[in-house]
N, C-alpha and C positions, 0 to 999 in steps of 0.2 A: 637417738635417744635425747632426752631434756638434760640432762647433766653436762653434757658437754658443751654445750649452748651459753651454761650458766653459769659455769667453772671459774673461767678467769677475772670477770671484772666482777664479783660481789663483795673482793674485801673492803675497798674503799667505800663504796655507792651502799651497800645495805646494811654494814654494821656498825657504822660510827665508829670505827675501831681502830686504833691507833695507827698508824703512815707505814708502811714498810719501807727501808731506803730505797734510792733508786738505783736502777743499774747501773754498773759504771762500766765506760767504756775501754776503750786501751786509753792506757794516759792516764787513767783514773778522773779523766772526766766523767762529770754523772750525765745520765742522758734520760729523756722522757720515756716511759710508757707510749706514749703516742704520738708515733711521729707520723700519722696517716694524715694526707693533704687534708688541710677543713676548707668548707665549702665558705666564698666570702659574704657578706653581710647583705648585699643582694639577693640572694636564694633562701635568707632565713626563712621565708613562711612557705616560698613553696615546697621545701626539704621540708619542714616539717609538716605541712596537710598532707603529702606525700607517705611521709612515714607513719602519720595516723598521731605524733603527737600531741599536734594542734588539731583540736576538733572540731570548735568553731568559734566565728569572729565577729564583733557586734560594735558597732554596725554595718550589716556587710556592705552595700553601697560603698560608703565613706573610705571604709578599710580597703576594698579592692583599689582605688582611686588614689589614694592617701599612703598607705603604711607599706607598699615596695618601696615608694621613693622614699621615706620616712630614712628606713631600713638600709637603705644602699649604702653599697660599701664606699667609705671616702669621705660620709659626711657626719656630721656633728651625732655625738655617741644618744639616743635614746632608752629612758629609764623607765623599767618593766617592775614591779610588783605582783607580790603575791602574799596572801597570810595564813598563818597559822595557828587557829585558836587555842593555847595549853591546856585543854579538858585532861590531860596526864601531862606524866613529865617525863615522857619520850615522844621522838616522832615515828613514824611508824608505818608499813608495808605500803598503804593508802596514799601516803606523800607525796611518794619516790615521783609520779611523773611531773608534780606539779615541783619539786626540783629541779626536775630534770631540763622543766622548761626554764626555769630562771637561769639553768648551767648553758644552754644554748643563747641564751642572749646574750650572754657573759661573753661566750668564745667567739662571738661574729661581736665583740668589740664595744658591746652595749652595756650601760649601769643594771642594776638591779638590787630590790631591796626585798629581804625578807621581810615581811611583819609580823612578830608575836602578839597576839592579842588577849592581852594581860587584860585589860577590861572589859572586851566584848565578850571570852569566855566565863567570865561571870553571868551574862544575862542567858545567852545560851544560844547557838544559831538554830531555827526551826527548820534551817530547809531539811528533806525527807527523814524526820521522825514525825512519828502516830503519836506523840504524849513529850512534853514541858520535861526539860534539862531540869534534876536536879540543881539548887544554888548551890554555885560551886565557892566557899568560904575564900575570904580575901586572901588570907595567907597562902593556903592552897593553891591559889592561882597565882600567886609573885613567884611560890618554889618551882610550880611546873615550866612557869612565864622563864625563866633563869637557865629551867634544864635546857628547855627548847631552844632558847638562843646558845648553848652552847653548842648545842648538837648541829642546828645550823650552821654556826659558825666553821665546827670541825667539817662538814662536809665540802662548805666553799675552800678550804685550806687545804684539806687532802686531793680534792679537785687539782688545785692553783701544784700542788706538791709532786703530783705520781702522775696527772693526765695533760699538763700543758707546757707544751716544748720550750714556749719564751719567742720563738720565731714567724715569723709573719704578722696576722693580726693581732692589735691589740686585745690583750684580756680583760674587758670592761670590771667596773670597781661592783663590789660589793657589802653591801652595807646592810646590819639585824637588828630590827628598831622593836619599841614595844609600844603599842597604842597606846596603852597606860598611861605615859609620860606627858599625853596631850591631852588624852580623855575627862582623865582624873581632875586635871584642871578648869574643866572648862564648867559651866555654871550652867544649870539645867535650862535657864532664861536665855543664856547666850546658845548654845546650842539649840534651843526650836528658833529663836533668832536667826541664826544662820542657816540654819535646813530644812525648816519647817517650812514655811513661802515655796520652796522649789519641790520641794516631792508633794506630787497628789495624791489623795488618799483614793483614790478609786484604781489608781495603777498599781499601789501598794495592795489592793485589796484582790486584785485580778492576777496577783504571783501564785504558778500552783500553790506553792509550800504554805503562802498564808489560805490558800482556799481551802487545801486540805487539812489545816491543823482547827480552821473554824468551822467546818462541818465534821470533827471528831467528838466523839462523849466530853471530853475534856476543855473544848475551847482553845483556846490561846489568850496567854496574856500579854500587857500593856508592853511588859520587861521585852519577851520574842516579839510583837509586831515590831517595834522598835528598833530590831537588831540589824536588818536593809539600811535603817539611817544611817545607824552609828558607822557601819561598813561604809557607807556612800561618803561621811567625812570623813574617815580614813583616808580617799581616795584623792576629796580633796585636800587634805592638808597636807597628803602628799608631793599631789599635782605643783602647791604654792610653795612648797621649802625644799621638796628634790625635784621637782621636774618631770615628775611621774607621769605618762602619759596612756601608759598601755597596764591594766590589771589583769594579772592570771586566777584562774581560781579551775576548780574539779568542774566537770558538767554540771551537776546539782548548783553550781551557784549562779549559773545565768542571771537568772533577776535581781538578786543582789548586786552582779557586777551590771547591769540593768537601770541598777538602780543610782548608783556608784558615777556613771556616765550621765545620767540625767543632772545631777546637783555639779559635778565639773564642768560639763558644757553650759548649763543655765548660768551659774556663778559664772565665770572668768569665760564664756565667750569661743572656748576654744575647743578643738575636738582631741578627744579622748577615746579611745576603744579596748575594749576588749577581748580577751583571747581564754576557751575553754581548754581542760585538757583529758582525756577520759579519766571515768572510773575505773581503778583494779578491783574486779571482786573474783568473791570467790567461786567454785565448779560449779556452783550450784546459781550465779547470777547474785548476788547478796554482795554490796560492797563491804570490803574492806575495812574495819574500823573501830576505833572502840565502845561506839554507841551500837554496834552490831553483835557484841559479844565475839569478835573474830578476829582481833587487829593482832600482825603478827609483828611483832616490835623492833626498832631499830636499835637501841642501847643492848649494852649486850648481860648486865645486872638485869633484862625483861627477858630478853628472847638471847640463848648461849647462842655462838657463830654454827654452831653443827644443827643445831635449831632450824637457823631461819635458812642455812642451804639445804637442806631438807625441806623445807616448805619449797622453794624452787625448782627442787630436784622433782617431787612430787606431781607438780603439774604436767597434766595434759600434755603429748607431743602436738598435739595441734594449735595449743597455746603457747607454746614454745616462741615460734618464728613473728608473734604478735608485739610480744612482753619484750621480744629483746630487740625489735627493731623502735619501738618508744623507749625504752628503760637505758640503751648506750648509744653512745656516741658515735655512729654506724653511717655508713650512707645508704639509704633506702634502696640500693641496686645490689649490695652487696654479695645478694647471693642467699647460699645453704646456711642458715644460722647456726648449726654445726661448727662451722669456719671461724665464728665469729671470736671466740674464747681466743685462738690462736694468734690476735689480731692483740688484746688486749697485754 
């Protein structure tokens, strides 16, 4: 049955919900939840295409050739990002695995930085929606910009708190920034300055998301064409102040992190790649979300803790053994995911 699958590790991972202490041993030493051997920083990607969390990687050439040796364990820590647009002010079902991937770079000893995108959720990302984001009001977005990084925050800390021993590899750093901080300042002449020259407007034009929001009744406007840019300096002004080298994002953002790679590589000369991670959706194939009318929520003032283990419990046995070999910290041989609760 699905319940038992899903039992033990959702308090930390899906509620945002306060630490439970940790076990303590004789001696009243405390001890980790997880003392199961992790795999070292070598095996990062092929654990994870293995496991289905990593889904695909851009550019594959470069990446096949480049990013094991990158990766291996021993050598200088490499910084992974990912973001998060505040469209609300929780994060929520749809997340989790693109978490999940910034938590495994973490544990094979690598940086990682969350991004809130306090001003690009203003303009609105196009990829698969049929119809133009609401403006989403300034204030609006600084509260949700604020939840979000807290909620991030709590997660990397409940992580570091209840799932990591302290022994063997290093726990790479973690860091919850918000675009805003760079965006806001920068001057609409300095930015086509800097970005404009490098992205072509015929590559921008041939991304599904902008082909199909420009053959919809509705068009697309200047604000969404736009939104691949402003992502793509994200990327690099991450690239130049933390070192960011590798961008996560859902499947649906290919082209954006597409895009992302084309203005780091052009600017600074140096290779940079990408890494997708699936969509959660729901029984019916519909992702996950709030622009879907279905996101099932990770604060627990949205969605109560019996809530969202019931949305769990609910699912499919055949979705079962899918969802909890991406969604924990598991090694892809492990067996009956039945088993796995008991592990956590």
């Amino acid at each position: 049955m699905a319940a038992p699958a899903l039992r033990a590790g959702h308090r930390w991972l899906f509620g945002l919900r306060a630490a439970s202490p940790r076990l303590q041993a004789p001696g009243g030493r405390r001890q980790s939840h997880d003392q199961r051997p992790r795999a070292p920083a070598k095996g990062l990607l092929a654990a994870q295409l293995e496991r289905g969390l990593f889904q695909e990687i851009f550019p594959p050439q470069a990446a096949e050739e480049q990013l094991p040796g990158l990766l291996e364990a021993g050598r200088l820590p490499v910084t992974a990002y990912c973001g998060f647009d505040p469209t609300a002010d929780s994060l929520h079902v749809g997340h989790l695995l693109a978490v999940q991937g910034l938590l495994h770079f973490k544990r094979a000893g690598h940086n990682v930085v969350a991004l809130v995108g306090g001003a690009t959720a203003r303009l609105g990302d196009p990829s698969g929606r049929a119809e133009e984001r609401e403006v989403l009001p300034e204030e609006r977005a600084q509260e949700n910009a604020a939840s979000l990084r807290r909620g991030l925050q709590r997660l990397f800390d409940n992580h570091r708190e209840l799932f990591w021993s302290g022994e063997g590899t290093r726990l790479g750093r973690a860091a919850v920034l918000d675009n805003a901080s760079w965006l806001e300042r920068e001057s609409v002449v300095g930015f086509l300055c800097a970005v404009g020259g490098h992205l072509r407007m015929g590559t921008l034009l041939s991304r599904q998301s902008c082909k199909a929001r420009l053959s919809s009744p509705g068009g697309m406007g200047l604000a969404e064409f736009l939104y691949p840019a402003l992502q793509a300096y994200d990327f690099l002004h991450l690239h130049r102040h933390h070192g960011c080298r590798i961008q996560l994002g859902g499947a649906d953002q290919m082209g954006n992190i597409m895009s992302g790679h084309d203005l780091v590589s052009k600017v600074t000369g140096e290779d940079v790649f990408g890494i997708t991670v699936p969509l959660i959706t729901s029984t019916t194939g519909d992702k996950l979300g709030k622009s879907a009318g279905n996101a099932v929520w990770l604060n627990r003032n949205r969605t109560s803790p019996f809530e969202l283990y019931q949305y769990f419990v609910r699912q499919p046995d055949s979705a079962v053994k899918r969802q909890v070999s991406e969604a924990f910290h598991f090694p892809p041989s492990s067996g009956n995911p039945t088993h796995y609760g008991n592990a956590c």
